[in-house]
N, C-alpha and C positions, 0 to 999 in steps of 0.2 A: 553704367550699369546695364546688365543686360535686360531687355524686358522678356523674352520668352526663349524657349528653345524647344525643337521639333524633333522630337524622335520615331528613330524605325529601324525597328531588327527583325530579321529572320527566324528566330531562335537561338543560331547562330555568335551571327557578328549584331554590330550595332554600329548606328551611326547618328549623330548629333548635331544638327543645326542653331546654330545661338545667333537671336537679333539682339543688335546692339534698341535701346530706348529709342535713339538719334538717328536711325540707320542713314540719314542724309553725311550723316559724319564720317559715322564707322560701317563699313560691310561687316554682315553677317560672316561666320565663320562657322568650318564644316570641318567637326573633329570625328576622325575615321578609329575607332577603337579598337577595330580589326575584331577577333575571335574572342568573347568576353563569356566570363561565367557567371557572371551575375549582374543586374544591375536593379536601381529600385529608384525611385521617385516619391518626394514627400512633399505636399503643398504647404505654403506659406512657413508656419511655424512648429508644424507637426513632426518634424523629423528631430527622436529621441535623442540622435547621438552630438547635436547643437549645443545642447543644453548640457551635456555632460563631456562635450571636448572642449579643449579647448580653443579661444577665440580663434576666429577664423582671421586671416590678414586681412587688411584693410586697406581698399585703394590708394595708391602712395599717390594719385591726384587730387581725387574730392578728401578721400581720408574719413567717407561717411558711409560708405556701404562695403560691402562684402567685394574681395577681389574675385570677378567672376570664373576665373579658371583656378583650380586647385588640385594638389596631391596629397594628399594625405600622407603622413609618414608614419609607419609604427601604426597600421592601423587594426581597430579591435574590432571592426567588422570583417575581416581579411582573417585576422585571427579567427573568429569564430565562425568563417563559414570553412576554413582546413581541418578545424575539429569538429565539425560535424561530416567530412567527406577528405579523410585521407589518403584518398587515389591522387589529392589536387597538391599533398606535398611536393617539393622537389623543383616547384617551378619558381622563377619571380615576378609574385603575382602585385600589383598595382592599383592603387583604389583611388580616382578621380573624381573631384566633384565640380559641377557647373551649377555655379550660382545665379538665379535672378530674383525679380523682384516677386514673383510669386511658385515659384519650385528649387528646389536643391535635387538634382539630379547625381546619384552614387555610381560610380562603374565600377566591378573590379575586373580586369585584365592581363593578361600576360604578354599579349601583342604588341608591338611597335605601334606608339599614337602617331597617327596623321592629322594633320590640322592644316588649315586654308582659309583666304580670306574669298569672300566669294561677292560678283555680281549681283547682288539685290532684287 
């Protein structure tokens, strides 16, 4: 499980650092999301679309928390933010979430993802 993750964008781009709980185990990883249009962040339980998506995968090792990397497929925040801004038709846009134990981090993008295991 991850326990936190660090963000920082320009406006721009954005870029996400995720520690693992363990970090003696697992190195953090640094996903590059390149050129994004949106992104939002919902502490612990607070993010609406949890509760009305469906379940999230489930680590296929513990099998008790949240897989902390995800894509969303079919999604209806992706959908409603191209109906509120039809300039953004046309592209293939991408809606990622980073799981831990206390945020759920949303991106959506159109950029090639970069991800890396990093030094600690």
């Amino acid at each position: 499980m991850l326990g936190t993750v660090d963000v920082m964008s320009n406006g721009t781009t954005l870029i996400a650092t995720a520690y693992y709980d363990d970090t003696t185990i697992s190195r953090p990883v640094r996903l590059d999301f390149g050129r994004v249009e949106a992104f939002k962040i919902y502490e612990e339980f607070s993010d609406p679309a949890i509760s009305s998506a469906p379940p999230m995968m489930r680590d296929p090792i513990s099998g008790n928390v949240p897989w902390p990397f995800q894509e969303v497929v079919d999604s209806r925040w992706v959908r409603s933010v191209l109906a509120r801004n039809g300039a953004l038709n046309g592209r293939s846009w991408q809606h990622f979430t980073i799981v831990t134990v206390d945020v759920i981090l949303h991106v959506m993008t159109d950029s090639p993802l970069k991800a890396e295991r990093i030094d600690g």
